[in-house]
C-alpha positions in Angstrom: 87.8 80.3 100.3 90.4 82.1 97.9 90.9 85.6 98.0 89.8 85.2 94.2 86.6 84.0 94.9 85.9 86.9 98.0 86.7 89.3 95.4 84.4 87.6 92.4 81.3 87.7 95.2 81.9 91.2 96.3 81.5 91.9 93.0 78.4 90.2 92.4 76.9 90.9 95.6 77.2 94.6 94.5 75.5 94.4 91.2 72.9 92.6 93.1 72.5 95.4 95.7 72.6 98.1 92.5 69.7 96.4 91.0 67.8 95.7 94.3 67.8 99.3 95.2 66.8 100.4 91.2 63.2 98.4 92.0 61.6 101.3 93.5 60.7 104.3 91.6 60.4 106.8 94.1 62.7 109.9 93.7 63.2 110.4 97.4 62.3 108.8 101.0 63.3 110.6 104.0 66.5 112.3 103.7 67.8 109.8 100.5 67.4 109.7 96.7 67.0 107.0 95.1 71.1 106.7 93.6 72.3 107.6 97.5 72.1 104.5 98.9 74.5 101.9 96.0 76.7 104.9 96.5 76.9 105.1 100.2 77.4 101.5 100.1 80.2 101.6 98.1 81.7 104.2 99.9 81.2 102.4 103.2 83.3 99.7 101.8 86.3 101.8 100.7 86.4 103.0 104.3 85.8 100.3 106.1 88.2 98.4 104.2 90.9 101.1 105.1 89.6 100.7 109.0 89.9 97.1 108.9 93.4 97.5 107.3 94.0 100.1 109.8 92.5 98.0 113.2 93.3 94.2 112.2 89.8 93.2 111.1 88.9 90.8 108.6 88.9 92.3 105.5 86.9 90.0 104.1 84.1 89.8 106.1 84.3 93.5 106.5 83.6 93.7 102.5 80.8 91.3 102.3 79.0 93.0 105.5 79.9 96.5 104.1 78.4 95.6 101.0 74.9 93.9 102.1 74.9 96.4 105.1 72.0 98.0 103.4 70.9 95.7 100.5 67.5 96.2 102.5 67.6 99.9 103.0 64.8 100.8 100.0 62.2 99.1 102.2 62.5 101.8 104.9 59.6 104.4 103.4 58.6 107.8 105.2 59.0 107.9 109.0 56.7 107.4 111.2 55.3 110.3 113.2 52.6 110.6 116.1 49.9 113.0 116.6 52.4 115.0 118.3 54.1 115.3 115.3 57.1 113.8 116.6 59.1 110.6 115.0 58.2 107.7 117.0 60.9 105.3 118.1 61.0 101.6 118.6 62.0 99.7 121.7 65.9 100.0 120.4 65.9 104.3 120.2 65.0 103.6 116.3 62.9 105.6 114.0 59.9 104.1 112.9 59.0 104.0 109.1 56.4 102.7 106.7 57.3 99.7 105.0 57.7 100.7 101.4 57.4 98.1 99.1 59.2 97.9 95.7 57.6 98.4 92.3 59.4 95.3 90.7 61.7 92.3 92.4 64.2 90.1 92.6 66.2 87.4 94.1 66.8 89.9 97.4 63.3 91.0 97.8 62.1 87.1 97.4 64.5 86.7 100.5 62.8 89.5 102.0 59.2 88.0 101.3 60.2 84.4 101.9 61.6 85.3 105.5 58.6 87.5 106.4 60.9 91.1 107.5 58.5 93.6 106.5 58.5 96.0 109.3 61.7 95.0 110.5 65.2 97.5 110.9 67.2 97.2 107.7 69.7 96.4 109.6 68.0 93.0 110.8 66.3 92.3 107.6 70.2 93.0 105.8 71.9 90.1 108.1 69.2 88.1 107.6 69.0 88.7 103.7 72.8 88.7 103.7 73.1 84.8 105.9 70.6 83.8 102.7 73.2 85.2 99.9 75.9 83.9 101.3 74.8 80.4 102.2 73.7 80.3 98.9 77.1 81.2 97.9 78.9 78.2 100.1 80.0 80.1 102.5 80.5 78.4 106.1 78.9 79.1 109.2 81.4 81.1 110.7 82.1 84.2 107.8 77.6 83.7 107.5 77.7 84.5 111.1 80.1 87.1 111.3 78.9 88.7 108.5 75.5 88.9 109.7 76.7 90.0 112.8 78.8 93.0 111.5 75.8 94.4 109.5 73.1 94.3 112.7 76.0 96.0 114.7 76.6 98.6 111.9 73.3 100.5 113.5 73.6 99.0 117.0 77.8 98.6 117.4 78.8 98.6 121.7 82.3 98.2 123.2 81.6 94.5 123.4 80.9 94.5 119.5 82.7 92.5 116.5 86.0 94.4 115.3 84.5 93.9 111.6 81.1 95.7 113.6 82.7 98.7 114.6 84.3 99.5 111.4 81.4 98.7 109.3 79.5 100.7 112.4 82.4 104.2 112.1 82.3 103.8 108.2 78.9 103.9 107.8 78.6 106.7 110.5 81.2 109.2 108.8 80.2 108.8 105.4 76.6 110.1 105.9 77.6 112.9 108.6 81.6 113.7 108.6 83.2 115.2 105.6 82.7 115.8 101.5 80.3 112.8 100.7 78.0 114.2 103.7 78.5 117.8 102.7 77.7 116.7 99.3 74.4 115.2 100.8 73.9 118.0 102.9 73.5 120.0 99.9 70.8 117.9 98.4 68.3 117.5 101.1 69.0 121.5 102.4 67.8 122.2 98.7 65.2 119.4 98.9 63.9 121.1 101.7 63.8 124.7 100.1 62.1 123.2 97.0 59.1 122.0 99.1 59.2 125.1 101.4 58.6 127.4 98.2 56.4 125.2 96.4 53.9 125.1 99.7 53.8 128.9 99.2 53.3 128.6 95.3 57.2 130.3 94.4 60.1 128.7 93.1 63.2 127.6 94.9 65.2 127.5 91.6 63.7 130.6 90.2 64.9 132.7 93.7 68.3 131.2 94.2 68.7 132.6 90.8 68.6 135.8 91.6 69.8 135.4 95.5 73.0 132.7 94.7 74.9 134.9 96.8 72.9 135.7 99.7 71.8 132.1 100.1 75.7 130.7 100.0 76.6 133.7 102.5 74.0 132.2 105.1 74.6 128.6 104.2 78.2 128.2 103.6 79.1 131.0 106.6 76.4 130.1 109.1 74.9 126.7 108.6 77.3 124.7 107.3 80.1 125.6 110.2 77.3 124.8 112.7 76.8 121.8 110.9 79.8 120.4 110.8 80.5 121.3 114.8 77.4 119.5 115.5 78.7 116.3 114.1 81.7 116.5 115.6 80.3 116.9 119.0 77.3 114.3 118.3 79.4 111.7 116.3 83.1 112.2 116.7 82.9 111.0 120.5 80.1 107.9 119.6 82.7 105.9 117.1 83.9 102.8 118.3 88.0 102.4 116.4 90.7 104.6 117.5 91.3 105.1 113.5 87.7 106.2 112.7 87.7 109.0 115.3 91.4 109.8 113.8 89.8 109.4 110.3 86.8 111.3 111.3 88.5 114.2 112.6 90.9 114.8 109.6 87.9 115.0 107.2 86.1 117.7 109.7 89.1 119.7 109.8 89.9 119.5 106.0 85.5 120.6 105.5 86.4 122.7 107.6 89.1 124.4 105.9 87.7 124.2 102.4 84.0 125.6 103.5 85.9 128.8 105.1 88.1 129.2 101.8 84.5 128.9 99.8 83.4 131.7 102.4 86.4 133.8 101.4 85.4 133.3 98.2 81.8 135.0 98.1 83.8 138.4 98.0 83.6 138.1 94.4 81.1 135.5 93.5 81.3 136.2 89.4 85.1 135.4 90.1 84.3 132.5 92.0 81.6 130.9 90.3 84.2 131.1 86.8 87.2 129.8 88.7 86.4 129.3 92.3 85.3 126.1 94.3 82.1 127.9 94.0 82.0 126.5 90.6 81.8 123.1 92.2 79.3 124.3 94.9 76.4 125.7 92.4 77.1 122.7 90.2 76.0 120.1 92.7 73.5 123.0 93.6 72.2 122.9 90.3 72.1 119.5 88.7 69.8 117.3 91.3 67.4 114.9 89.5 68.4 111.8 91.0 71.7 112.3 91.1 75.3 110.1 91.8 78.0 111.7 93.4 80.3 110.2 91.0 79.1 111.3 87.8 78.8 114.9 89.5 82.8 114.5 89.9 83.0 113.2 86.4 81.1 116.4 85.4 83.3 118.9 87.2 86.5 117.2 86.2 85.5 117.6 82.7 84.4 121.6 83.4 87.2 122.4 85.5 88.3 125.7 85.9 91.2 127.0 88.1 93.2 125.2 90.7 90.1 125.9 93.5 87.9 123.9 91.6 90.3 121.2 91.1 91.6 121.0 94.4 87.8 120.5 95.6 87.2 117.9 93.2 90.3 115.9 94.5 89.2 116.1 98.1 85.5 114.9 97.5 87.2 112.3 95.2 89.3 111.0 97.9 87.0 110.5 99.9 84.8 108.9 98.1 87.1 106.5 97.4 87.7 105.5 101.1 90.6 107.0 102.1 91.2 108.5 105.3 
């Protein structure tokens, strides 16, 4: 098929996977919002795209899979846990969750339905949902196959895996845990966390950080964060499968890296920074979290920008978001 016509479906296929994951109402499921996941999708496809260009895959199969990689992901409610209070796993080392079904449907969850997945991993319900689309689509066997393929390897991807796997495998890996988009979503679900942890004792999360910005960002941003970030590189770094995602994944560690250590410097005079600082950024994301979309944060601080530190942040998350190395 033309180029044309891969492009024209890409773009369909992701208002579809927009609208499929808008059928749920729930705020939040396990460490996701309901915006996150069209996001991360998208974000998945900018870098895969640039892994593919970078390792020889196909980029068009690697667009398709990268964008129906979780077109089933809203279906994966609260994990599971035993009596134990631990997260069981499933045969494959995968958590357990309920099956959360959506408030309204479409043509994916029909798929879904008609093929009987609940319970399933998203990433077997996805290639199945995704052979369905496709087909539909008159695509041949062989791009239905590797697509489906690529998007049950992006949780499970081996040595002996797809080339299109593996970078729809390390491009899904770093976005959620290496770099600004995963620091970005760091911030919501620490916060998330807080929220629920004051709320249990009848205080206010908002109402403290108030009054403690400074402390908190001191413990977060000088403590937490820097082990954070040298967890994943020791936990994740090592497990991706392309010589240009470890590369990839390494630059943006070292450049959070960099940029959470000049934010440290920063807390010497937090007034200063949260006027001009990448602070400013920082509290921002902090502060506005009803559901939110990375992108329209960016938009936001663009428009509010204020001295070169904030700028200079804003143009690092941006790049990456866009999918570049």
């Amino acid at each position: 098929m033309p180029d044309q016509y891969h492009r024209a479906t890409v773009a369909e296929l992701d208002d579809l996977v927009a609208e499929t994951h808008q059928l749920w109402d729930e705020d939040w499921v396990g460490f996701s919002w309901r915006n996150y996941t069209h996001e991360h999708m998208r974000r998945v496809r900018g870098l895969a795209g640039t892994l593919a260009g970078a390792e020889g895959a196909d980029p068009h199969v690697v667009a398709l899979a990268a964008t129906l990689h979780d077109v089933t992901k809203s279906y994966d409610g609260e994990i599971l846990t035993g009596s134990d209070g631990k997260r069981i796993i499933d045969a494959n080392g995968f958590w357990r969750n309920e099956t959360l079904a959506p408030a309204r449907s479409n043509a994916v969850t029909e798929i879904y339905d008609q093929l009987g997945l609940s319970g399933s991993v998203h990433h077997v319900s996805g290639g199945a949902v995704a052979r369905v689309l496709l087909e539909r689509r008159g695509f041949g066997s062989s791009i239905v196959d590797e697509v489906e393929q690529a998007i049950i390897e992006h949780l499970v991807a081996t040595p002996e895996s797809s080339l299109a796997g593996k970078c729809l495998y390390d491009a899904d890996t770093i976005d959620a845990n290496v770099g600004m988009p995963a620091f970005y979503r760091n911030i919501q679900i620490t916060l998330r966390g807080q929220d629920t942890q004051f709320a249990a004792r009848g205080e206010s999360f908002k109402d403290w950080l108030g009054e403690n910005l400074g402390t908190f960002l001191e413990t977060y941003l000088g403590e937490r964060i820097p082990a954070w970030v040298d967890g994943k590189a020791r936990d994740f770094v090592p497990k991706l499968m392309t010589p240009t995602g470890r590369d990839v994944a390494s630059a943006r560690l070292d450049r959070l890296k960099r940029t959470v250590s000049e934010m440290v410097s920063e807390l010497g005079d937090l007034e200063q920074a949260r006027r001009h600082g990448a602070i400013r950024v920082v509290e921002a994301f902090m502060s506005r979290r009803s559901n939110p979309k990375l992108v329209d944060e960016l938009a936001h601080a663009e428009s509010t920008a204020v001295g070169d530190a904030t700028v200079a942040l804003v143009g690092l998350i941006r790049r990456e978001v866009e999918g570049h190395a």
